[in-house]
Backbone as JSON Lines, residues from 0, in Angstrom:
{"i":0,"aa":"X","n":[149.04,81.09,165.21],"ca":[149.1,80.77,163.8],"c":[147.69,80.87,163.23]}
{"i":1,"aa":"X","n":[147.42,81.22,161.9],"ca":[146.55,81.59,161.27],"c":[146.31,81.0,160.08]}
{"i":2,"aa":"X","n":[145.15,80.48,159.62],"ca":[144.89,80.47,158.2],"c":[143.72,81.41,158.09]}
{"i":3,"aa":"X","n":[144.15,82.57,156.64],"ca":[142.84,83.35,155.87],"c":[142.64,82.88,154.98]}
{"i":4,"aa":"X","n":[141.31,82.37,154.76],"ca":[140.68,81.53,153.28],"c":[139.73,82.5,152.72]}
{"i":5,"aa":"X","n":[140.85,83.19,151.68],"ca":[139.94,84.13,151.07],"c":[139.26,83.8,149.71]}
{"i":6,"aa":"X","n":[138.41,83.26,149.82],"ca":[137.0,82.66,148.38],"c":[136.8,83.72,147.91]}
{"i":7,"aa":"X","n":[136.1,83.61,146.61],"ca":[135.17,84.0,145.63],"c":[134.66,83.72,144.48]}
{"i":8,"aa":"X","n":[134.05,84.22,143.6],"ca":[134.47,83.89,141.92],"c":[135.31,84.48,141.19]}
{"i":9,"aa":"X","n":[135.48,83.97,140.11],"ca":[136.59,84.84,139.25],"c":[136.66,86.5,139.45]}
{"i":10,"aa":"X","n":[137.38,86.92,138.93],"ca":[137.62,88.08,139.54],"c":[136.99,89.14,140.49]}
{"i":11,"aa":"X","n":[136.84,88.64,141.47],"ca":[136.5,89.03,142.97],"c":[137.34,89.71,143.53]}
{"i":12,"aa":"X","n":[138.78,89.5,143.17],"ca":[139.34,90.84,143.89],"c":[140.76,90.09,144.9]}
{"i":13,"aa":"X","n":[140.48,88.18,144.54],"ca":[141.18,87.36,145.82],"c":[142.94,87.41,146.04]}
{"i":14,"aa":"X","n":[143.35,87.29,145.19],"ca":[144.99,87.68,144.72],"c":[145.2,89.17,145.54]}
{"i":15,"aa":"X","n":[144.48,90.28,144.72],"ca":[144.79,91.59,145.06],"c":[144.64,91.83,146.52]}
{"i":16,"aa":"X","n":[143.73,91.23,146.89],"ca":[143.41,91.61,148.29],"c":[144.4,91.07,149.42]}
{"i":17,"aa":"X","n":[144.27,89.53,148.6],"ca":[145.35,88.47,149.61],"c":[146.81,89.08,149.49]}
{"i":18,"aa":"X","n":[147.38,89.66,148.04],"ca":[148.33,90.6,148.7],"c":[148.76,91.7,148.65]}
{"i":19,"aa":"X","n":[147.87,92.2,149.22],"ca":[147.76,93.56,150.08],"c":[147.64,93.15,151.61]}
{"i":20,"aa":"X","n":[146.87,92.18,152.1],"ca":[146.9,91.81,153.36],"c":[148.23,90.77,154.16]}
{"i":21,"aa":"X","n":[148.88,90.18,152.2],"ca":[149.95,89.82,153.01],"c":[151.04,90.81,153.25]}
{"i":22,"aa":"X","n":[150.96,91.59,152.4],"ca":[152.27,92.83,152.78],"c":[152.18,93.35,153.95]}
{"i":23,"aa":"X","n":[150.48,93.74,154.91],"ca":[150.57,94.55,156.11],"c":[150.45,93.79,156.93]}
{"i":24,"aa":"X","n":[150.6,92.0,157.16],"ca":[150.6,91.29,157.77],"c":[152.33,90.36,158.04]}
{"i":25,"aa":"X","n":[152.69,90.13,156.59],"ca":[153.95,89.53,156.55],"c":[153.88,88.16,156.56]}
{"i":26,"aa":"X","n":[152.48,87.3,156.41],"ca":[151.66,85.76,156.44],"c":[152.08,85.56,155.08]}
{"i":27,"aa":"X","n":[152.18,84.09,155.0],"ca":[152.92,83.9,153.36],"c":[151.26,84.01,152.82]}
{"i":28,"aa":"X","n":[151.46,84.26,151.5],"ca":[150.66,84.53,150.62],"c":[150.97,82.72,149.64]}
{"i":29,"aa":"X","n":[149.69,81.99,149.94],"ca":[149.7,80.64,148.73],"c":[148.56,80.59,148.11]}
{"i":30,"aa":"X","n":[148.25,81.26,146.82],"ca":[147.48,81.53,146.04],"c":[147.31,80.37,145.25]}
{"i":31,"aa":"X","n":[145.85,80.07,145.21],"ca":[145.66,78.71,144.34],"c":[146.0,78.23,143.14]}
{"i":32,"aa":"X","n":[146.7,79.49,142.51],"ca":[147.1,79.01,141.44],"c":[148.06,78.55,140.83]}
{"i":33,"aa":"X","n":[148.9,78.65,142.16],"ca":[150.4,78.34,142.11],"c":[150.08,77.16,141.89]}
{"i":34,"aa":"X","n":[149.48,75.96,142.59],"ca":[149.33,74.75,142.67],"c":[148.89,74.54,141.43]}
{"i":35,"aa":"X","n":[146.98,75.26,141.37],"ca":[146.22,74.63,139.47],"c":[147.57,74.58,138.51]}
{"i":36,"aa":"X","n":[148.55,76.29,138.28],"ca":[149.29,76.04,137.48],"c":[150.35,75.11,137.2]}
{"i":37,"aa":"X","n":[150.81,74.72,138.22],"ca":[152.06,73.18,138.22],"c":[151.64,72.49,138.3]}
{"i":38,"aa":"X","n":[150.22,71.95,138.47],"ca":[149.65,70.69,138.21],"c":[148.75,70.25,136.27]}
{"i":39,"aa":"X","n":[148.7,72.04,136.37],"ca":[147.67,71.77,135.14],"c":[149.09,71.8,133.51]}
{"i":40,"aa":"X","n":[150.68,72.27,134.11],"ca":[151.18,72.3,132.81],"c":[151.31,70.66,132.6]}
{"i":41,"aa":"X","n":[150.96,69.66,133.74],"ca":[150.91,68.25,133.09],"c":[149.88,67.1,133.27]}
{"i":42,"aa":"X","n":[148.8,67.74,133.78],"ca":[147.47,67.16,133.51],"c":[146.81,68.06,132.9]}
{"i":43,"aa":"X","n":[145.8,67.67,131.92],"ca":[144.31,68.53,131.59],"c":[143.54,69.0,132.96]}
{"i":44,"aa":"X","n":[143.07,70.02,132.85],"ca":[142.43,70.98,134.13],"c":[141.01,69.65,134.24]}
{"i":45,"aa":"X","n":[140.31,69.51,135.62],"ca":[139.52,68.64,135.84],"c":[139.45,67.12,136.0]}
{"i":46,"aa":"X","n":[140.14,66.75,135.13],"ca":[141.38,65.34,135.06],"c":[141.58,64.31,136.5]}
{"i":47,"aa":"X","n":[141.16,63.05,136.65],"ca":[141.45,62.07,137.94],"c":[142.92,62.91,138.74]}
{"i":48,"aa":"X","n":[144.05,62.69,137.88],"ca":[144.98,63.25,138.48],"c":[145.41,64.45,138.74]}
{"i":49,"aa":"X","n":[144.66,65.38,137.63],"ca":[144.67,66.43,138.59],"c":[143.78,66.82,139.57]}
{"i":50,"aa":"X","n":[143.11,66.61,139.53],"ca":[141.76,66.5,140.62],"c":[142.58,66.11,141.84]}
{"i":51,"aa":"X","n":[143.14,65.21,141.52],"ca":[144.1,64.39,143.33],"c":[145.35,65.43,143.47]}
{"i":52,"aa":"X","n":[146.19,65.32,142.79],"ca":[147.46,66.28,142.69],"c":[147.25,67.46,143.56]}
{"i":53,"aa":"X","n":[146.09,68.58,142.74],"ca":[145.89,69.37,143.05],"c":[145.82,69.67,144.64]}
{"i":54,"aa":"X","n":[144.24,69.08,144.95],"ca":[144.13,68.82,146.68],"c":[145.26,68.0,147.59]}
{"i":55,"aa":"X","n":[145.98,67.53,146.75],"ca":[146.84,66.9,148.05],"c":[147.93,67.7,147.68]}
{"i":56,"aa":"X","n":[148.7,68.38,146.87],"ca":[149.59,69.81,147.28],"c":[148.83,70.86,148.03]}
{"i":57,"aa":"X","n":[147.85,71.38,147.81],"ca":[147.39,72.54,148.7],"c":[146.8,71.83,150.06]}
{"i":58,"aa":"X","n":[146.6,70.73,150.55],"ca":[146.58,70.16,151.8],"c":[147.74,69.96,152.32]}
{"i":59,"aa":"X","n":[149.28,69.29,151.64],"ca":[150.08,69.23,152.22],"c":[150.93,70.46,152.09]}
{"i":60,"aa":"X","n":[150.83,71.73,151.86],"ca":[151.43,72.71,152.24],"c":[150.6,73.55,153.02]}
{"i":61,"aa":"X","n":[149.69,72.66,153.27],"ca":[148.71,73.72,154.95],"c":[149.41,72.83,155.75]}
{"i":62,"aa":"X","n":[148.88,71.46,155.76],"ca":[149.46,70.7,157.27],"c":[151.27,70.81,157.63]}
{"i":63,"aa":"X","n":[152.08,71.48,156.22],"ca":[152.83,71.76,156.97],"c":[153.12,73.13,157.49]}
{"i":64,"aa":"X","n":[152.13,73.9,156.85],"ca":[152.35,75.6,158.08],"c":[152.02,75.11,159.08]}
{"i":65,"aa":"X","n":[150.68,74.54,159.22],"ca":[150.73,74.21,160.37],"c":[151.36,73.41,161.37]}
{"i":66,"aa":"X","n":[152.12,72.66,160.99],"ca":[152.57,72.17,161.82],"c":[153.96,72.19,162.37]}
{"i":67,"aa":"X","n":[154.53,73.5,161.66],"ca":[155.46,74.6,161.64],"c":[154.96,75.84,162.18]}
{"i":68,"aa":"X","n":[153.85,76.24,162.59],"ca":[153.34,77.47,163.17],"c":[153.47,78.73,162.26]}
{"i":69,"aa":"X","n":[153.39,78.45,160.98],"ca":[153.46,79.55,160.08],"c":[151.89,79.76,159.47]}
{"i":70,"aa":"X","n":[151.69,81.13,159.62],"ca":[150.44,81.63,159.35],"c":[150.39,81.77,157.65]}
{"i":71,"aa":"X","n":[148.88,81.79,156.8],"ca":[149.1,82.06,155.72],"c":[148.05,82.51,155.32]}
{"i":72,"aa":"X","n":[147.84,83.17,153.98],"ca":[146.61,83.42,153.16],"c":[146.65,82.53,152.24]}
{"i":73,"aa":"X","n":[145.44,81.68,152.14],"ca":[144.83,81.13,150.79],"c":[143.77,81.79,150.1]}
{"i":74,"aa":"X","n":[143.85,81.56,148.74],"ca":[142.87,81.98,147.79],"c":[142.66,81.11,147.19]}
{"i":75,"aa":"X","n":[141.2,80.66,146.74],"ca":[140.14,79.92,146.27],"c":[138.73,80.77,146.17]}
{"i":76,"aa":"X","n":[138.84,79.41,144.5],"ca":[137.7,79.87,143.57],"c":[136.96,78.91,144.14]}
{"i":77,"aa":"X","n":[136.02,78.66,144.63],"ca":[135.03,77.49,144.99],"c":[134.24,77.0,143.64]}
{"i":78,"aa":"X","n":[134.09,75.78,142.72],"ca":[134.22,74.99,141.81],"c":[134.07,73.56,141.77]}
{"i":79,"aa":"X","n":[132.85,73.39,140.95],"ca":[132.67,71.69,140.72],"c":[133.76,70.38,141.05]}
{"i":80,"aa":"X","n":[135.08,70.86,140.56],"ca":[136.28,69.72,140.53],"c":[137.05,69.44,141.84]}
{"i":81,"aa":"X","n":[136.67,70.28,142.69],"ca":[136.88,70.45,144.1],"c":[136.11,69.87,145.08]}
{"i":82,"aa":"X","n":[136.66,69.0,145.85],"ca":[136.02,68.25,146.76],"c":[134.96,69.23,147.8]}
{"i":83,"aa":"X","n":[133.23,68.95,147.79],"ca":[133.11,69.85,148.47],"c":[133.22,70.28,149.7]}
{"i":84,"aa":"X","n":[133.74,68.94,150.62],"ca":[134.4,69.28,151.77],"c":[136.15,69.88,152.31]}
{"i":85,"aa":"X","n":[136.52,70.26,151.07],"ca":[138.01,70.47,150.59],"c":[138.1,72.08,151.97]}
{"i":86,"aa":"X","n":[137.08,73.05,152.01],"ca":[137.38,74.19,152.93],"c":[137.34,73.61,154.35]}
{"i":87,"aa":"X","n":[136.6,72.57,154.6],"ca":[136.59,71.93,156.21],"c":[137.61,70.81,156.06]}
{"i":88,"aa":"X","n":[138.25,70.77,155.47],"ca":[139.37,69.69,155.82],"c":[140.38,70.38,156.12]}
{"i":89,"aa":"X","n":[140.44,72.03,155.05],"ca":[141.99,72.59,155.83],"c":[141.91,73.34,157.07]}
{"i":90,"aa":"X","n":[140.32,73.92,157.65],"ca":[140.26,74.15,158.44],"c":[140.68,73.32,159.88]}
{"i":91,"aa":"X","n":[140.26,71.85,159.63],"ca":[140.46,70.99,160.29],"c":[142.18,70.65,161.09]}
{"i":92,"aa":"X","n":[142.98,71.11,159.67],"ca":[144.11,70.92,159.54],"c":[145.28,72.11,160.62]}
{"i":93,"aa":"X","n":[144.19,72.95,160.59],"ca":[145.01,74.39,161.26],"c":[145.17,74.04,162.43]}
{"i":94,"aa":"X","n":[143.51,73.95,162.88],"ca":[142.73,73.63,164.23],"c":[143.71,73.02,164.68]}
{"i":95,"aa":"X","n":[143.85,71.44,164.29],"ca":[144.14,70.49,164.99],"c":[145.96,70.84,165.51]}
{"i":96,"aa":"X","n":[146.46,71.92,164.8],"ca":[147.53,72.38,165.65],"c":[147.58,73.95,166.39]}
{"i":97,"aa":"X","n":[145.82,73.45,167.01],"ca":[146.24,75.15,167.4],"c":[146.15,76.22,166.96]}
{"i":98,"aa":"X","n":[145.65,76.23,166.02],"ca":[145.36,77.53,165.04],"c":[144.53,78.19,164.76]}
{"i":99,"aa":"X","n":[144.21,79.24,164.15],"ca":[142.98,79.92,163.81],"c":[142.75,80.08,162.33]}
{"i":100,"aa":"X","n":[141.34,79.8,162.27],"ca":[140.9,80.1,160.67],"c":[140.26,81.08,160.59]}
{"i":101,"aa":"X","n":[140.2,82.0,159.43],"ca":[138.76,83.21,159.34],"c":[138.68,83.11,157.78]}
{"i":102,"aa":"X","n":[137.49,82.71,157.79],"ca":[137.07,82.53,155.97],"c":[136.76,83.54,155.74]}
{"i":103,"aa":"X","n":[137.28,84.5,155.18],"ca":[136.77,85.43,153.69],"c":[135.74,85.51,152.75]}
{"i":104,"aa":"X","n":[134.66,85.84,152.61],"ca":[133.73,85.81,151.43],"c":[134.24,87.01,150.28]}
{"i":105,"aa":"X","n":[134.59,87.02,149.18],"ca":[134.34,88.11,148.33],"c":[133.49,88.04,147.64]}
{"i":106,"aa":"X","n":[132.48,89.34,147.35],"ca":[131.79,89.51,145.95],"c":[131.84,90.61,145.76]}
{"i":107,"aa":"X","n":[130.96,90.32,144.08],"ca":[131.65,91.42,143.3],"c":[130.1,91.48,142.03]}
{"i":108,"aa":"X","n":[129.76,92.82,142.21],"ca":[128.5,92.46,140.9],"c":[128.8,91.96,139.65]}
{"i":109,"aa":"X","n":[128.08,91.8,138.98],"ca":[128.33,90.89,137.48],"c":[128.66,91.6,136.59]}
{"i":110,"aa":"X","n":[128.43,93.51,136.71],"ca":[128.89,93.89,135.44],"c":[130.61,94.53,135.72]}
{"i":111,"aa":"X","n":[131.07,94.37,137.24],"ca":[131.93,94.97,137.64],"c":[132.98,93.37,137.19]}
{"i":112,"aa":"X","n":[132.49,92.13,137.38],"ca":[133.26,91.13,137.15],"c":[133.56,90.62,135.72]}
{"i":113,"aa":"X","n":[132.39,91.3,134.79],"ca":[133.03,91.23,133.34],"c":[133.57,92.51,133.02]}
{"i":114,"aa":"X","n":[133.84,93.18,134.12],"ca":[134.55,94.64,133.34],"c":[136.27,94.17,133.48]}
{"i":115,"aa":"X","n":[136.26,93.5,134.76],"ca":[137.39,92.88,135.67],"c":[137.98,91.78,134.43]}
{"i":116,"aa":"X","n":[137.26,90.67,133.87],"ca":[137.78,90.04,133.41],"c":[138.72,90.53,132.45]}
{"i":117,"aa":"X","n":[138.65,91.35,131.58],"ca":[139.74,91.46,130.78],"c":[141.05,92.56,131.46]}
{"i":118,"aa":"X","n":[141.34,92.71,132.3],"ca":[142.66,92.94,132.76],"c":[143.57,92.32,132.33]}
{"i":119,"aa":"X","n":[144.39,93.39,131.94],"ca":[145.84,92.19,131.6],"c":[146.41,91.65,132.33]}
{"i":120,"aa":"X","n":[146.39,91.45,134.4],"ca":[146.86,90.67,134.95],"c":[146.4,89.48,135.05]}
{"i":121,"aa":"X","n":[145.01,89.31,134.79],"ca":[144.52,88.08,134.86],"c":[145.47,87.0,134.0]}
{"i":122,"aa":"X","n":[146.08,87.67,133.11],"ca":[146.68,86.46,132.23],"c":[147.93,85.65,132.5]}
{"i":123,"aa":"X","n":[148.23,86.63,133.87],"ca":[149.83,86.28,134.75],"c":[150.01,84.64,135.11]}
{"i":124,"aa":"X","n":[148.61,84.05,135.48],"ca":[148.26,82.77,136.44],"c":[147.42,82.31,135.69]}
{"i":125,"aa":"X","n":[147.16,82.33,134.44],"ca":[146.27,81.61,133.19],"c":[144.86,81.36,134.17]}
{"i":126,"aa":"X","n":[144.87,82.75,134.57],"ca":[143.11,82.99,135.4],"c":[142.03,82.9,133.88]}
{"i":127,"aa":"X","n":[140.6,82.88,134.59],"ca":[139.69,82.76,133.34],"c":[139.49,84.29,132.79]}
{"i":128,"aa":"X","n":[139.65,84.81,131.77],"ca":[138.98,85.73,131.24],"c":[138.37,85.73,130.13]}
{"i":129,"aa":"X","n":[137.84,84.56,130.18],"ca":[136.54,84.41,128.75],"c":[134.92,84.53,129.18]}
{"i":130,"aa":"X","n":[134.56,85.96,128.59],"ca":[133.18,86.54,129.01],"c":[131.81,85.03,128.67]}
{"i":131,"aa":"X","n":[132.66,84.51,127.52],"ca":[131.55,83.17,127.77],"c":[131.57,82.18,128.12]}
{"i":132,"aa":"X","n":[132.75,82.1,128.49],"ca":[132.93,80.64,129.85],"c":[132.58,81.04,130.95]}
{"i":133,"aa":"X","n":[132.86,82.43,131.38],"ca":[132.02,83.01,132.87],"c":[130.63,82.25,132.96]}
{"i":134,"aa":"X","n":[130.35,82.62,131.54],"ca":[128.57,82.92,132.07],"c":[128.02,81.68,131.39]}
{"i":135,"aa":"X","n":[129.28,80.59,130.87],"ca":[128.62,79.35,130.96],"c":[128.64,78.2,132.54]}
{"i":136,"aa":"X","n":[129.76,78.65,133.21],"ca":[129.74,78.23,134.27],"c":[129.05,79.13,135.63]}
{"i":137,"aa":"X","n":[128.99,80.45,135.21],"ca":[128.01,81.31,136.38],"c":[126.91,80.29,137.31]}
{"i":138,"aa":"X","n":[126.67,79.32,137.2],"ca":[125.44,78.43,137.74],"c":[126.37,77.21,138.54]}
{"i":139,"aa":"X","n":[127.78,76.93,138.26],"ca":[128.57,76.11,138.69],"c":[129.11,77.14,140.15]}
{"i":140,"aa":"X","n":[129.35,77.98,139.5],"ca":[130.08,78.83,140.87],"c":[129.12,79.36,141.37]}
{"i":141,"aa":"X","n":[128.52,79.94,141.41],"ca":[127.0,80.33,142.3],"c":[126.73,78.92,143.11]}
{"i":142,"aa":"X","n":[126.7,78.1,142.63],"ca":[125.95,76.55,143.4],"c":[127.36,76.43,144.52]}
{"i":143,"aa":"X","n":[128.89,76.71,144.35],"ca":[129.75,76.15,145.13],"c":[129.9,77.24,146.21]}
{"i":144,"aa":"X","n":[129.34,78.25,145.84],"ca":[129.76,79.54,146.39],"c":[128.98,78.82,147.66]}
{"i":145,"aa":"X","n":[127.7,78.82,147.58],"ca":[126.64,78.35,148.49],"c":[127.17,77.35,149.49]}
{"i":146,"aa":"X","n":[128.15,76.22,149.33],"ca":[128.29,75.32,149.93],"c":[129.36,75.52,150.89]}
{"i":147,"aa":"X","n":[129.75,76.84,150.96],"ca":[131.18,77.31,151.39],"c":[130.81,77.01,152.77]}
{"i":148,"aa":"X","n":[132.28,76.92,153.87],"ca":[131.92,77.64,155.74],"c":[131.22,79.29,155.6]}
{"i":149,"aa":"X","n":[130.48,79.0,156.56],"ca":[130.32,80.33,156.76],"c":[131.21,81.57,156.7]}
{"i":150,"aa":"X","n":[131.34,82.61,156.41],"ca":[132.47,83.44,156.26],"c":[132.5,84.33,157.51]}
{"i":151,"aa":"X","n":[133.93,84.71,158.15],"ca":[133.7,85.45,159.31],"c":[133.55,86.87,158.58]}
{"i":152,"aa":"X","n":[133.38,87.21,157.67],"ca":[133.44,88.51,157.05],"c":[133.07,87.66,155.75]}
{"i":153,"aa":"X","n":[132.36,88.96,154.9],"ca":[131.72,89.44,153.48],"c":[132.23,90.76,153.35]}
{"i":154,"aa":"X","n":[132.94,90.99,151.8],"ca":[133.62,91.9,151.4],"c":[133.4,92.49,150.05]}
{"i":155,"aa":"X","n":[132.37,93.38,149.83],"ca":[131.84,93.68,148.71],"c":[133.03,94.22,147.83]}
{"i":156,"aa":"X","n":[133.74,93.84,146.65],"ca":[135.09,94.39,146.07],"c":[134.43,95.15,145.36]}
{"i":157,"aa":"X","n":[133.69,95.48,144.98],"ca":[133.39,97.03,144.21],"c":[133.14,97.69,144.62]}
{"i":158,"aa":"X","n":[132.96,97.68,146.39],"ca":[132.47,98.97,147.65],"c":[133.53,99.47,148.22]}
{"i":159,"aa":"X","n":[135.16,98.59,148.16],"ca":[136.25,98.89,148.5],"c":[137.17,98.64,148.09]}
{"i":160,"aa":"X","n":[138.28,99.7,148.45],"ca":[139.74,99.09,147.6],"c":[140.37,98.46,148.0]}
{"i":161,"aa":"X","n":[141.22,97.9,147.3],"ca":[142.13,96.33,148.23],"c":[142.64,96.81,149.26]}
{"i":162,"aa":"X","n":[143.17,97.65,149.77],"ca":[143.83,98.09,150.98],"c":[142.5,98.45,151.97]}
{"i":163,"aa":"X","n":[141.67,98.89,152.13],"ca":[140.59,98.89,152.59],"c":[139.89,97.31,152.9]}
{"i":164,"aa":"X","n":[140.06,96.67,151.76],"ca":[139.35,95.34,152.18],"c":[140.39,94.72,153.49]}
{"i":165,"aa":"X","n":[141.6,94.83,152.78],"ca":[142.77,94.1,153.61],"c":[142.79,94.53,155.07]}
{"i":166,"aa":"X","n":[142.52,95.74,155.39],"ca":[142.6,96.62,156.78],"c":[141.28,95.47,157.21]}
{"i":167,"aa":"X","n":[140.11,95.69,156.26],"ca":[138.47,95.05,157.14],"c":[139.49,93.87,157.88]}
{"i":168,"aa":"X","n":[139.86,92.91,156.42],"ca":[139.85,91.79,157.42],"c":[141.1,91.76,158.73]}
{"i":169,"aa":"X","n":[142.43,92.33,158.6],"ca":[143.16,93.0,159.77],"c":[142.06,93.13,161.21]}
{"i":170,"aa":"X","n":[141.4,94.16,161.33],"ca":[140.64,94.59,162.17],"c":[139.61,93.42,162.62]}
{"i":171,"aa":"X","n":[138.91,92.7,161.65],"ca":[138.29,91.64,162.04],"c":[139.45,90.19,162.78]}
{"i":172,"aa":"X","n":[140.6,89.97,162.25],"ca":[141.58,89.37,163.12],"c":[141.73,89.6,164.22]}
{"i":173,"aa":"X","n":[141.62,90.54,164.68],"ca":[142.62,91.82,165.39],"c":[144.38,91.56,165.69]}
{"i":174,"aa":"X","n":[144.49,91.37,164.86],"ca":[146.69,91.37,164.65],"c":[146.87,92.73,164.95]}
């Protein structure tokens, strides 16, 4: 059993990549936003309760892959409102039944990530695509980026295409 914790900043490439790697893998795909979004249509984003809500649905649907032996991909934005030990607790969580983790790094240059922001999929998962909220928080996500696990792989998304990234990390698994 497996967890892939694929990080980055906003449009880095984490969705696309995560599924593309879940299609040639067949690992459920639980994208963070499934959670932000059902927590945030009834708290304000940042909020005591959502702040708790949040981390304790995406903790209790790891401890139970794991403890069901079902492998998965996560995606995460690393971010102020997030506990910063929130990536070593689910790692913790895999481990402790046996499992394997491989953290993901994505990046992506700055003019390729405001070219990215206005896609019209971004708007599927009420992702950020405001060129000046990027670059008012650019110093928030840069600082969390830093605090991450080490990544068993770095994946430049403007050097490759999602199926290409998805194969790297495949091959770096070895599945």
């Amino acid at each position: 059993m497996h967890l892939v914790f694929i990080y980055g900043e906003p449009a880095s490439g984490k969705l696309t990549i995560a599924g593309r790697l879940a299609e040639r893998t067949g690992m459920a795909l639980f994208h963070n936003h499934l959670i932000v979004d059902a927590v945030g249509a009834v708290f304000p984003f940042g909020s005591d309760d959502f702040v708790r809500l949040r981390e304790q649905f995406w903790l209790d649907v790891m401890a139970s892959a794991a403890r069901t032996g079902r492998s998965m991909i996560f995606t995460f934005a690393p971010e102020p409102t997030v506990a910063a030990d929130f990536p070593q607790r689910a790692r913790a969580i895999f481990e402790a039944e046996g499992g394997a983790v491989t953290f993901v790094a994505l990046t992506v240059p700055s003019d390729e990530q405001v070219r990215r922001l206005a896609a019209p999929s971004r708007s599927a998962f009420g992702k950020l695509r405001s060129l000046a909220l990027l670059r008012q928080l650019k110093t928030d996500f840069t600082a969390c980026m830093a605090t991450m696990p080490a990544p068993s792989i770095v994946i430049d998304t403007a050097a490759l295409q999602p199926d290409e990234a998805a194969q790297q990390i495949i091959d770096r698994m070895q599945i």
